[in-house]
C-alpha positions in Angstrom: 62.8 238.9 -28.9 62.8 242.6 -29.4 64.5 244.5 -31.7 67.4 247.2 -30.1 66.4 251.0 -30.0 68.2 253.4 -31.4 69.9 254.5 -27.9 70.8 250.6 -27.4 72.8 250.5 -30.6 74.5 254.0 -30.1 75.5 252.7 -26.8 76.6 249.6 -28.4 78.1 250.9 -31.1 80.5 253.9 -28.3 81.0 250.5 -26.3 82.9 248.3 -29.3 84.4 251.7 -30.5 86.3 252.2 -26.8 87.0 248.4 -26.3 88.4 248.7 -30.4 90.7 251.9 -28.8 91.5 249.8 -25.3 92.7 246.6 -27.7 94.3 248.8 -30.3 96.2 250.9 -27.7 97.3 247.9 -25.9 98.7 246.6 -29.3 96.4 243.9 -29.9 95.4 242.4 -33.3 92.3 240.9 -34.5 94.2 237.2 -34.4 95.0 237.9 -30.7 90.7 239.2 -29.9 90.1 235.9 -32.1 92.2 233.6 -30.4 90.7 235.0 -26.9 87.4 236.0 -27.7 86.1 233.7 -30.7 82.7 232.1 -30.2 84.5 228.9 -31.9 87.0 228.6 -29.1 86.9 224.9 -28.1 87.5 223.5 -24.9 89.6 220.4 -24.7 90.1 220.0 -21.1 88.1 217.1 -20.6 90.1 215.9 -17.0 87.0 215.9 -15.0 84.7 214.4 -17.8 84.0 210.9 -16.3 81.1 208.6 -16.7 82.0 207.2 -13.3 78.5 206.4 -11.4 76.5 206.0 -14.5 76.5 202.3 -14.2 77.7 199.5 -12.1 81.2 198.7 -12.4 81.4 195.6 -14.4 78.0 196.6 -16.1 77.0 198.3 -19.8 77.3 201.6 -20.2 75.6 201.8 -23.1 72.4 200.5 -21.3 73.1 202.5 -18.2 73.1 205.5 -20.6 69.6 204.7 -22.4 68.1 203.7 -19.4 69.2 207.4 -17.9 67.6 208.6 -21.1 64.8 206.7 -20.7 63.7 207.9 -17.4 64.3 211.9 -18.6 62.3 211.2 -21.7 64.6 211.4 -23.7 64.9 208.3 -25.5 63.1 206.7 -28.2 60.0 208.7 -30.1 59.3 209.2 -33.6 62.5 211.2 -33.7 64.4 208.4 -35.1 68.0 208.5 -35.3 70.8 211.4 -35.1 70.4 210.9 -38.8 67.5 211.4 -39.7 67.0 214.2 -37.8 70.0 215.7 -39.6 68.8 214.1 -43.5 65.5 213.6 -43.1 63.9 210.3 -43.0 63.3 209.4 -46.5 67.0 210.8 -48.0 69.8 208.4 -48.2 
């Protein structure tokens, strides 16, 4: 990735001054841009999160759901567990 020019970051910089004058015209604080705007914003609607079709009813999902790994490659390796990816293998 390439760093910005000069002229990208002026125009960067002009566009975050007007939005600051917009917002601060508008009478908006820096809670209200972070409560709209913050990266960290997480979404909780989970009503159309459903595992429905994964498996047969009546079956295990938790093999329906390695065998769907399985066949995108993603399961199994030398990868090892969430873990150990996280630790390393050899900590504790």
């Amino acid at each position: 990735m390439t760093e910005p020019s000069g002229t990208q970051c002026g125009a960067r910089d002009e566009v975050r001054d007007v939005l600051r004058t917009v917002w601060a015209a508008q009478g908006a604080t820096a809670a209200d841009l972070d409560d709209d705007c913050s990266p960290t914003k997480a979404c909780k609607n989970m009503v159309g999160v459903s595992f429905d079709g994964l498996a047969e009813p009546g079956s295990d999902l938790r093999s329906a759901w390695r065998e769907k790994l399985q066949r995108e490659g993603k399961l199994g390796g030398s990868e090892g567990s969430i873990r150990d990816l996280v630790l390393g293998s050899g900590q504790s």
